[in-house]
N, C-alpha and C positions, 0 to 999 in steps of 0.2 A: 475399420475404415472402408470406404464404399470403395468398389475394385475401379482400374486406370482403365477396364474398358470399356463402361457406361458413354455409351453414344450419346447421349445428350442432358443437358442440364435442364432438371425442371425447376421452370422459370417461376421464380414467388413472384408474377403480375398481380397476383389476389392481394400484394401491399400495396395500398394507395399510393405510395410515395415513387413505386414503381413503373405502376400504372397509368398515374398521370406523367410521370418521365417517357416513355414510351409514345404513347398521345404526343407528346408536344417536339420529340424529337424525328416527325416524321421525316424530315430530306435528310438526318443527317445519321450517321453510323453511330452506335453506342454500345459502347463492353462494361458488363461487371467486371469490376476488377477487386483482387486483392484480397482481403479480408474477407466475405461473404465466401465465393467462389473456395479459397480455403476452408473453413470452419464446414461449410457441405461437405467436401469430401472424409473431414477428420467427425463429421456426425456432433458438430459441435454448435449449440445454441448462435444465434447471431443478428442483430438488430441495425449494423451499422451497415449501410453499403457506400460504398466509391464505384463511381464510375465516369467512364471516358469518353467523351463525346468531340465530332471530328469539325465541329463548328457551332456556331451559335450557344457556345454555352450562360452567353448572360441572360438570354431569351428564353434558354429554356429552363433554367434555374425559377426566373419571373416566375412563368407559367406554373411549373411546376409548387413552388408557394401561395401560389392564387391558389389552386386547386385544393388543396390540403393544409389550408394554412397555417404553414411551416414559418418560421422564421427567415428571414434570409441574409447572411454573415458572408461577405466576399471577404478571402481570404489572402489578398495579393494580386497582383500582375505584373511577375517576372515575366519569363518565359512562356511559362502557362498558367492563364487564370482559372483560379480555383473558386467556389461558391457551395458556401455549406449552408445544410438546409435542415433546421433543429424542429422536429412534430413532436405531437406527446409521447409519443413511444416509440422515434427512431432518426436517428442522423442520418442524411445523405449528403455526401459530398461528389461535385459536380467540378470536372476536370475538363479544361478545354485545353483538345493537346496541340492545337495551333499546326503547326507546321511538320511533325512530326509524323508519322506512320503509328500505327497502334503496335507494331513489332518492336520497333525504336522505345514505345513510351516503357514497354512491359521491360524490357531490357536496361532501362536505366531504374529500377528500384531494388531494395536491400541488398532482399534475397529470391532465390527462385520460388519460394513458397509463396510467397506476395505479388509472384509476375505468372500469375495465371490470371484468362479473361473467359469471359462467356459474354458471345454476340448476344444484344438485345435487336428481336423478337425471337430469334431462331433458336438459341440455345445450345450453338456450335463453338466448341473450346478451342482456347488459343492457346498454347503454350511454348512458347520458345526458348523456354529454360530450364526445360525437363521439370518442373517445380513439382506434377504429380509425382513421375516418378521418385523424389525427393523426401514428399507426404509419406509416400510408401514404405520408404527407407529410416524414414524418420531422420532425415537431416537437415540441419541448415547449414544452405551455402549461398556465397553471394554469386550471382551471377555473370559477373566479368570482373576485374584487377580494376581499382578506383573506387569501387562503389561507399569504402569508407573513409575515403578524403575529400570527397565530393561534400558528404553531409556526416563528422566526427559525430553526433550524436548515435548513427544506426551502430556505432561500437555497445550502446548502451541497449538500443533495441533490438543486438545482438543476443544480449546475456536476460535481457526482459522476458523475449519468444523461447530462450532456454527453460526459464522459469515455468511461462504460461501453458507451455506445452508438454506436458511430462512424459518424458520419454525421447524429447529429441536431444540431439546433441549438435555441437558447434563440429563443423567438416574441419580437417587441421590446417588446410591452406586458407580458409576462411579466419581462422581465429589466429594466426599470423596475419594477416592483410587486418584485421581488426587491432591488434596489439600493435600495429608499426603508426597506429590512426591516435591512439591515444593521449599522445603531445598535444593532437589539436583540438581535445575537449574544451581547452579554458577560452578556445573564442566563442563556443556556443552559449544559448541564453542559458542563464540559473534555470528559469522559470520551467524549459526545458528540458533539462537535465533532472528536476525534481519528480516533472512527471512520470518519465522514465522509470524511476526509484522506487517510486510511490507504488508502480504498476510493477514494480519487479517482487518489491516487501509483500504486496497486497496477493499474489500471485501462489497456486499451490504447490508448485514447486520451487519455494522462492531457496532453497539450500543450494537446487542447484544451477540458480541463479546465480547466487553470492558465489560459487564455486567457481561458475563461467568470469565474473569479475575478479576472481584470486587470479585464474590464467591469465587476464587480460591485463595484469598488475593495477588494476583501479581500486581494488582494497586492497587492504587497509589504507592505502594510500590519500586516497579521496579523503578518508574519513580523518585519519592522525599526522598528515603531513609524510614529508617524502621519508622520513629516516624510521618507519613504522617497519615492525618488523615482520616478513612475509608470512610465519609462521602463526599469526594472529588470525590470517585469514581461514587457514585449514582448520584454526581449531573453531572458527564462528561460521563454520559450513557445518562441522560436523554439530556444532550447537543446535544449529536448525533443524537436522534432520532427528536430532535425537527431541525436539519440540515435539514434531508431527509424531514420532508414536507415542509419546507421554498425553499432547493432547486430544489422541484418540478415543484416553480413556474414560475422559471428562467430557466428551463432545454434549454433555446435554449442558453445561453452562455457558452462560455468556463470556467468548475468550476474545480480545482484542489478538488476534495471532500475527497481526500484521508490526502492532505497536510492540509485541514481545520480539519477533522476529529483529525490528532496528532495534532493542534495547539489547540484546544477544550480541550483534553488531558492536555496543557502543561498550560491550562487558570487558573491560582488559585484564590482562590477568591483573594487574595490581589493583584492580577492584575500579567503583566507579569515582572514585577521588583525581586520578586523571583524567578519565572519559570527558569528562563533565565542561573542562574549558576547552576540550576539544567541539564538544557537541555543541557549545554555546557559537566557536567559529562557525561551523557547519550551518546552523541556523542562518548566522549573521551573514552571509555569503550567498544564501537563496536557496538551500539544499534540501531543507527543511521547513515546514509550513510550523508556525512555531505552537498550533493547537498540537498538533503530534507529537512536536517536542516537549510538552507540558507532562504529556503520559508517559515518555520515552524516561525523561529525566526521573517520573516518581519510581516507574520498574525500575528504574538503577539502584535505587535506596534498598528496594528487596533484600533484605541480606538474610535473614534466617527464618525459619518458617517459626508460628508462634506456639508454644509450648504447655501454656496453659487457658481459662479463663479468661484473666484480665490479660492477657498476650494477645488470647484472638480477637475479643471486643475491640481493643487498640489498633490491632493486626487492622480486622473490616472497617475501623471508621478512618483508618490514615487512608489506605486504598480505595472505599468507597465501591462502586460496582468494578473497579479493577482488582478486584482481589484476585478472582479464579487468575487470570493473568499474571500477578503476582507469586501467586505459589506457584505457580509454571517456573515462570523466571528462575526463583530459587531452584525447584525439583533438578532444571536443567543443569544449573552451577552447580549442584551437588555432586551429580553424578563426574561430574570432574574429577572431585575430590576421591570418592569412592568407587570410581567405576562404574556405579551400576545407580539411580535412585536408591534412596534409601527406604526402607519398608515404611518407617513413618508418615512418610509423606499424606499418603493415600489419606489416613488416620485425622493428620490433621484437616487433610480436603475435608473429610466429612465432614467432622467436626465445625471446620466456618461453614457450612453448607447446611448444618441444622440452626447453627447460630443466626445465620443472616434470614431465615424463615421461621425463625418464634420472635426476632427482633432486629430486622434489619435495617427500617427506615429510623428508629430510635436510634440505634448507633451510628449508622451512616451519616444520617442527617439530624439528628436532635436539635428540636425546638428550644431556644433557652428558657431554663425553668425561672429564671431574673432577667428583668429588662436594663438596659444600659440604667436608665432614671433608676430603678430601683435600687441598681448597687448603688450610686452615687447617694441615694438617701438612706440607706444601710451603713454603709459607712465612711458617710459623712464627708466625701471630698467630690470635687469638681474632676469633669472628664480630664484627662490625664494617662502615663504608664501604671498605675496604681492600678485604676478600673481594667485596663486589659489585660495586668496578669490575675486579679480575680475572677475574667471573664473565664480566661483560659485555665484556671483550675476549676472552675465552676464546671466547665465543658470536659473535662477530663474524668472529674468525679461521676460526670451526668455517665459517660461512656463507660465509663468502669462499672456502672450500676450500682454502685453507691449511693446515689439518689436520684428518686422518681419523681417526685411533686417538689412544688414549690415551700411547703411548709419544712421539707427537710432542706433545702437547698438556704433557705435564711437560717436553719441552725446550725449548718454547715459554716457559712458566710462566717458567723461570729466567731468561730475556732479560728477559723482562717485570721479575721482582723487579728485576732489576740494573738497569736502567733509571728505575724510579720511584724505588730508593733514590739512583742518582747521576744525573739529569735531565741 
């Protein structure tokens, strides 16, 4: 981290979206705020900027999208009108703090990490809530008593910024003022509250995320209703973290780790045969985008890793490119049972790993070797259940590698008719 006694902030004016901000807000005062200002001092990538301007901000929002042609999205006018401004390669959001002091503005957000500013043009920092000093320490705290009744969501972008930032921790009188706020989640929007999630799951330290949501009692709760029990949560923290060094050592395949992390989540111990109309609530409520839940739902099926041949073929074409993710799933539930992974594991990684690269899109995806008409003039009936359980043993044999061309798949066919007509 860049040390707290760097006299000035050098200014990224060399970004357009800056530059013409600066330009156009000549009479009037303007701080970076918030997220840029952070992620500088923690030496952390950053494309988003906020900042505070002490008037004119629908004017200069205009300008500023003329300039750079940005999109322009007003965002509300409570209190303080906001105006975000979407270019090819960067959000700014433009805050007009009305009436307020920039002292006032900085002191009414999360946490102190978030209410740091830098004057535009000068590059002189504001901080009124020790936030660097905080950066330093690696903590988050809020900055005054209220800050999580005011708006029950930052309970959630409480335990998000635990995740996102590894190595911080929630301050203890902060994570009490956060846990006394959590009754008033259910007035905030779904829509809200998913992003939150989405950016906690998605996040590399999402364990100790879900950990910060075990203290905060929102899991299991959130997830299985109020009578869930606490001890679900500790053991799907510890799930997580035993994910990140399992999936350390597979890092060269494609892992859904975000989609494994909610299915880790949704794993109870009595398997996923309860999860499941839990998870469908979840969904139905706004918690979940239901493309997510489609992955979420097939990782819960993962039950055993596959054993042989026709195991793995099966294994790759039910998963599809979720497998590597899949054998995660299981590896992680195993170690439950055992302690430790099992040696096998690894064994079978490779193994689907040679499999899905002498034959992957055959099994994943195989082309029907019979067309719907075909079966239907093979044997002999009109579309119907008939045709689609011959389609679907047809598709099974294809995957099993039983048959490659069409000439085996119609003297296939005929065993089959003969079979279902005399059982």
């Amino acid at each position: 981290m860049r040390t707290q006694g760097k006299p000035a902030f050098p200014l990224p004016l060399d970004r357009p979206p800056l530059a013409a901000l600066v330009a156009a807000a000549k009479e009037y005062d303007v701080y970076l705020v918030g997220g840029y200002p952070r992620d500088f001092l923690l030496d952390r990538p950053s494309h988003d900027f906020d900042v505070v301007v002490s008037g004119g901000g629908r004017e200069i929002a205009q300008a500023v999208a003329a300039s750079t042609s940005a999109r322009l999205v007003p965002l509300g006018h409570h209190e303080q009108a906001t105006y975000r401004l979407v270019g090819a390669d960067f959000v700014l959001d433009i805050l007009d703090r009305g009436g307020l002091s920039f002292e006032e503005d900085l002191r009414r957000r999360d946490l102190t990490i978030n209410a740091i500013a830098v004057d535009l043009p000068s590059g002189r920092w504001l901080d009124p809530t020790g936030g660097r000093q905080d950066l330093e320490e690696r903590i988050l705290r809020a900055p005054r008593p209220g800050v999580f009744t005011e708006d029950p969501l930052r309970v959630l972008r409480l335990a998000r910024f635990v995740a996102q930032l590894p190595g911080f921790e929630a301050e203890a009188r902060t994570l009490e003022q956060a846990r006394s706020a959590v009754s008033q989640l259910s007035a905030v929007a779904k829509e809200r509250i998913r992003v939150e999630l989405d950016l906690l799951f998605d996040s590399p330290a999402a364990a100790a995320g879900l950990a910060c949501l075990v203290e905060l009692e929102i899991y299991p709760r959130l997830w299985f209703g109020p009578l869930a029990d606490r001890d679900q949560g500790r053991i799907s923290a510890q799930r997580l973290r035993r994910l990140d060094a399992l999936a350390a050592g597979v890092a060269h395949l494609a892992i859904d780790r975000a989609a494994v992390r909610w299915a880790l989540s949704w794993s109870s111990g009595d398997g996923a045969g309860n999860s499941l109309p839990a998870l469908d609530r979840f969904v139905e409520n706004g918690l979940m985008s239901r493309r997510r839940a489609a992955a979420v739902r097939l990782l819960l099926t993962a039950d055993k890793q596959p054993a042989n041949e026709r195991s793995r073929r099966r294994f790759l074409h039910r998963f599809a490119d979720l497998w590597p993710s899949a054998m995660l799933q299981i590896a992680v539930l195993q170690a439950d049972l055992a302690g430790r992974p099992k040696v096998s594991w690894r064994e079978a990684f490779e193994a689907l790993e040679t499999l899905e690269a002498e034959h992957g899109d055959e099994i994943k995806r195989p082309s029907p070797l019979l067309s719907g008409r075909d079966l239907q003039k093979l044997l002999g009936a009109t579309p119907g259940p008939r045709i689609g359980r011959a389609q679907q043993a047809l598709r099974v044999a294809q995957v099993d590698g039983d048959l490659t061309n069409r000439e085996q798949a119609i003297r296939w066919l005929e065993g089959w008719r003969k079979e279902e007509e005399d059982p």
